[in-house]
N, C-alpha and C positions, 0 to 999 in steps of 0.2 A: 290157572294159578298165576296172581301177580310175579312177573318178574324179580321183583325185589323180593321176595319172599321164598320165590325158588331159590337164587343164589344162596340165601341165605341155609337155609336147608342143604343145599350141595355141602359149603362151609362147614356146616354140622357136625355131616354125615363125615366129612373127608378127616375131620379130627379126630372122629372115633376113631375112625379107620386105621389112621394114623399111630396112635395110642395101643391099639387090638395088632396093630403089626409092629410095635417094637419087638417082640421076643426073635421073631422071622429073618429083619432085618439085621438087629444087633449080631446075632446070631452068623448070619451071612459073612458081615463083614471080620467076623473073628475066626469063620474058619478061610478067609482067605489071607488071613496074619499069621494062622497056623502054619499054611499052606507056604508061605513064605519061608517058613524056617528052613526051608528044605536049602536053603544058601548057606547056612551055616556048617561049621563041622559036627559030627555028629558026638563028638567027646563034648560038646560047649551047649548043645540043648536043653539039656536036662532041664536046669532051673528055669529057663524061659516057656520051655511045656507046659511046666507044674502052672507058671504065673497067669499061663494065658487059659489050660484048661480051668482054673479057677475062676477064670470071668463068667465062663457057661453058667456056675450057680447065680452068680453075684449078676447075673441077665435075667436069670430066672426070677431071682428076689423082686428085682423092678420091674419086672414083668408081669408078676402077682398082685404088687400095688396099681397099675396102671389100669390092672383089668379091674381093681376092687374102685377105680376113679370111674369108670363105666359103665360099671355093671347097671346101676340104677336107669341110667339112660338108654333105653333098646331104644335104636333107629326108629322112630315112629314117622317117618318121610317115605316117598314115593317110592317105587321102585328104583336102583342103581337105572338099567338102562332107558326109563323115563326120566330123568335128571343128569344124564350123558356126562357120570360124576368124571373127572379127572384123574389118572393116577396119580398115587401118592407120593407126594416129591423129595429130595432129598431136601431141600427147606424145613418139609414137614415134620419128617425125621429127625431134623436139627431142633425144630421146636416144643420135640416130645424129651430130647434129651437134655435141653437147656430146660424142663420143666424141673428135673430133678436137680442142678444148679438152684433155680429159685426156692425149692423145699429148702435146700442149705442155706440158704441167706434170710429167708423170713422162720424159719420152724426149727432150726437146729443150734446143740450149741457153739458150732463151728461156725454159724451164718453171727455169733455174738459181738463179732470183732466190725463186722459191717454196720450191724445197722445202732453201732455204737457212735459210726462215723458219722451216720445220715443220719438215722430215725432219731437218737439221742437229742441232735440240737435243736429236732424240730418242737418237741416233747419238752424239752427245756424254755423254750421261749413261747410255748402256751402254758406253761405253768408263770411267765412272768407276767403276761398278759391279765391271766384269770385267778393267779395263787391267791388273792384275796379274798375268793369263793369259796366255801367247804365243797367237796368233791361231793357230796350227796346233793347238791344245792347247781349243779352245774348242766342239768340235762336238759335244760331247756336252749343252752350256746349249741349250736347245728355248726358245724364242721364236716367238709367234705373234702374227699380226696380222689381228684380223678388219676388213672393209672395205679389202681391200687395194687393190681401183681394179686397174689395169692394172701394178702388180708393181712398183713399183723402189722402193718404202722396203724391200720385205723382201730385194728384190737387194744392197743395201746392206746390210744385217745381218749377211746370209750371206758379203759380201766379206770382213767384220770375222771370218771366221771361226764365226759360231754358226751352229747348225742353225736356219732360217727357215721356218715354212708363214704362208701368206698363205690368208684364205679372203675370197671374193668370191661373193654371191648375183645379180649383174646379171649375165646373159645377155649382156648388149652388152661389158662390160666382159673377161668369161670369156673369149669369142670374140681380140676384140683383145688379151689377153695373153697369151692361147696362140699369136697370131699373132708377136708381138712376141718373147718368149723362147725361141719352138722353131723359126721358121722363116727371121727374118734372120740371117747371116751376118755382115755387115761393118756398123762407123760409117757411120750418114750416108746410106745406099742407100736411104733409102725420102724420098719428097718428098710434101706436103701444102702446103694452104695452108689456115690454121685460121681464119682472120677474115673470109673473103669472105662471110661470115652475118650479119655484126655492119655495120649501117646505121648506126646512132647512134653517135655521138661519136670517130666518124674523124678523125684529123688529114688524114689523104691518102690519094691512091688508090694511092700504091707499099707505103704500110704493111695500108691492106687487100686488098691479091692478093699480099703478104709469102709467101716459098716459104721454108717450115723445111723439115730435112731430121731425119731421127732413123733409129736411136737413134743417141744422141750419145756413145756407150759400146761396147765391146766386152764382149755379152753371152757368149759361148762362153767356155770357160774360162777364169770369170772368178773362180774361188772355189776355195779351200782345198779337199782333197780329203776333209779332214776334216767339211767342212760339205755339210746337205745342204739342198736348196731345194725345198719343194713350194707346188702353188697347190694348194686343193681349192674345191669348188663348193657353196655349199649354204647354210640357214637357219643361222646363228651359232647363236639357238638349241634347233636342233635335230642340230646336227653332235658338239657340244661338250659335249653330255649325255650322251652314247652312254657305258657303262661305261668302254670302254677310255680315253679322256680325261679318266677323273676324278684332278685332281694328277697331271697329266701335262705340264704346261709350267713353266718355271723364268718367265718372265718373260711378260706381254702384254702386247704396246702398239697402244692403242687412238687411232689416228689422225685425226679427223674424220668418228668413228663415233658415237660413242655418242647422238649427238641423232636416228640415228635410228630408236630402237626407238621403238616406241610406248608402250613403258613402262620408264623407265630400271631400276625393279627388276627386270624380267625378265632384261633383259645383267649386271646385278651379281650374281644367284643364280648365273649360267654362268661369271662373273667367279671367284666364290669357288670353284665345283667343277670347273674343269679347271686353276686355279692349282695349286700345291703350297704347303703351310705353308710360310710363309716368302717365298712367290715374291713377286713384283716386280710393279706395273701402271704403266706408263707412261702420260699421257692428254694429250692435245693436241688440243685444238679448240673450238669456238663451242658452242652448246647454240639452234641454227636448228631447232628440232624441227619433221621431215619429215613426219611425219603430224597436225601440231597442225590441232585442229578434227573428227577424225575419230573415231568410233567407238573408244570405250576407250582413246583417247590421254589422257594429261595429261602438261603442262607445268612440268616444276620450274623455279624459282632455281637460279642455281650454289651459294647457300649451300647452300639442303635439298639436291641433288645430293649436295655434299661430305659433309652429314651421315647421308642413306643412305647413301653409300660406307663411314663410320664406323660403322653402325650393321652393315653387313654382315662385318667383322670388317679392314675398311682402313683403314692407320693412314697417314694422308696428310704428306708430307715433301714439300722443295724446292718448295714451290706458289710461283709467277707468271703474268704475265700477259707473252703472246708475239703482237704484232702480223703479221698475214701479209694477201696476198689469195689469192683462193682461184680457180683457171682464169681468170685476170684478161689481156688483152694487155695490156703492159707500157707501151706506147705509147699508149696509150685516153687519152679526152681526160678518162673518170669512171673511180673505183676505189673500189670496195665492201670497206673494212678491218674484219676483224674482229680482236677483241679478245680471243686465245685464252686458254682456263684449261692451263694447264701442271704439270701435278705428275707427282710418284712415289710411289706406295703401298704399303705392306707388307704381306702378308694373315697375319692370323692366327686360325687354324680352331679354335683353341687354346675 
């Protein structure tokens, strides 16, 4: 078997994995919080028993959805000890419970206030763009969004009538928005409880075992017949250099992406060769660079940023700065604001 293909498979298999033992883990780490109490006096436990034996259901709940994000996919890869899988790491763990953060901020109505921040401007300034268009009249503009997360800024796009593809390289992420977009039916039928993780800076114990429900939308025919919506899977850039997408998208909007390639001119060379002369880049987000410290990362300023994007043939308009938090509970006693760069750019290949 190709190496590349092996790992990729390892990958696979180790996010189920991951996903299939949240109950296990969660679990774990609540009965040694339990196990804690024992420093307290015994007159002052009561209420913190009741709070914390209530997380066992409210584990159980998101435990039910995780397996129902799975279930479709049975391991179809080699055996465990022919792909000498890795155990599953506390990383792993972190990116199965930061999944249900993202359910709240793209699928819930508590996630409203977020992507009012972000998604709202974006959604606004292609309506300034195209509002000249009737929305049935619009599915021929190609709009792409790499780092799509779990799908609803491009579900939005697509409502607006344009043809939308979303790409997404996380495994955990892929999984839940395929679960999300193809297999509920109705508002509201799915229940979580996103915060029973988060120990620090609780106001109370009714806001942290808090039951959201999602999606808070009716995904089925929810879009213009003229518009079409696809997710694909895969390295940005490695998807998007393929011949067939060279000047092939009218607009990309890059959402709280781009900090993390490990080198921002690598996304800007993909930037210029699947846009079309002329086309449009929308950009929204912090510059948190994900791999800073690592092997062949570097760290720009937003000014040099700006000035590679210029240099790359983007002629940068409408630039501000857009406050948001980012998978924040709304209710937390702390909130981490960042200070987003906001522009629209022009490409010219010219």
């Amino acid at each position: 078997m190709d190496n590349e293909i092996k790992e990729e498979q390892k990958h696979f298999h180790k996010v189920i994995e991951a996903f299939a033992g949240y109950r296990k883990h969660s679990s774990s780490i609540l009965n040694y919080k339990i196990k804690n109490l024992q420093v307290i006096p015994i007159h002052l436990r009561e209420k913190m028993i009741a709070r914390l034996t209530k997380h066992t259901e409210c584990i159980n709940i998101n435990s039910y959805l995780f397996h129902r994000i799975i279930e479709e996919h049975p391991v179809f890869i080699e055996k465990q000890e022919d792909l000498q899988l890795d155990p599953i790491s506390e990383q792993d763990h972190d990116k199965v419970r930061s999944t249900l953060k993202q359910i709240v901020r793209d699928w819930t109505t508590d996630g409203e206030v977020e992507r009012n921040q972000t998604y709202l401007p974006i959604l606004q300034l292609l309506e300034e763009l195209y509002g000249d268009i009737p929305v049935e009249k619009r599915g021929d503009i190609k709009v792409l969004c790499p780092g799509a997360g779990l799908g609803r800024l491009v579900f939005e796009i697509v409502k607006k009538g344009f043809s939308s593809q979303g790409n997404e390289f996380s495994f955990y992420m892929l999984l839940a928005s395929n679960f999300i977009l193809n297999q509920i039916e109705k508002p509201h039928s799915v229940t979580i409880y996103p915060y029973i993780h988060q120990f620090s800076n609780m106001p109370s114990a009714d806001i942290q075992t808090k039951a959201l429900t999602f999606p808070d939308v009716q995904i089925f025919n929810s879009f213009p017949k003229s518009a079409d919506f696809s997710m694909v899977a895969g390295d940005f850039t490695e998807v998007y250099t393929e011949k067939h997408q060279e000047s092939a998208w009218d607009v990309v909007v890059t959402c709280y992406f781009m900090d993390t390639a490990k080198n921002l001119i690598d996304y800007l060379k993909v930037l210029r060769y699947c846009l079309k002369n002329g086309g449009k880049w929308i950009n929204l987000g912090p510059l948190l660079y994900h791999f800073e410290g690592s092997d062949n990362s570097f760290e720009y300023t937003l000014e040099e940023f700006k000035d590679l994007a210029e240099a790359y043939g983007f002629s940068i308009r409408k630039e501000s700065k857009i406050d948001s938090t980012y998978s924040a509970c709304q209710e937390s006693m702390i909130h981490y604001t960042y200070h987003n760069c906001f522009f629209m750019a022009t490409l010219n290949k010219d």
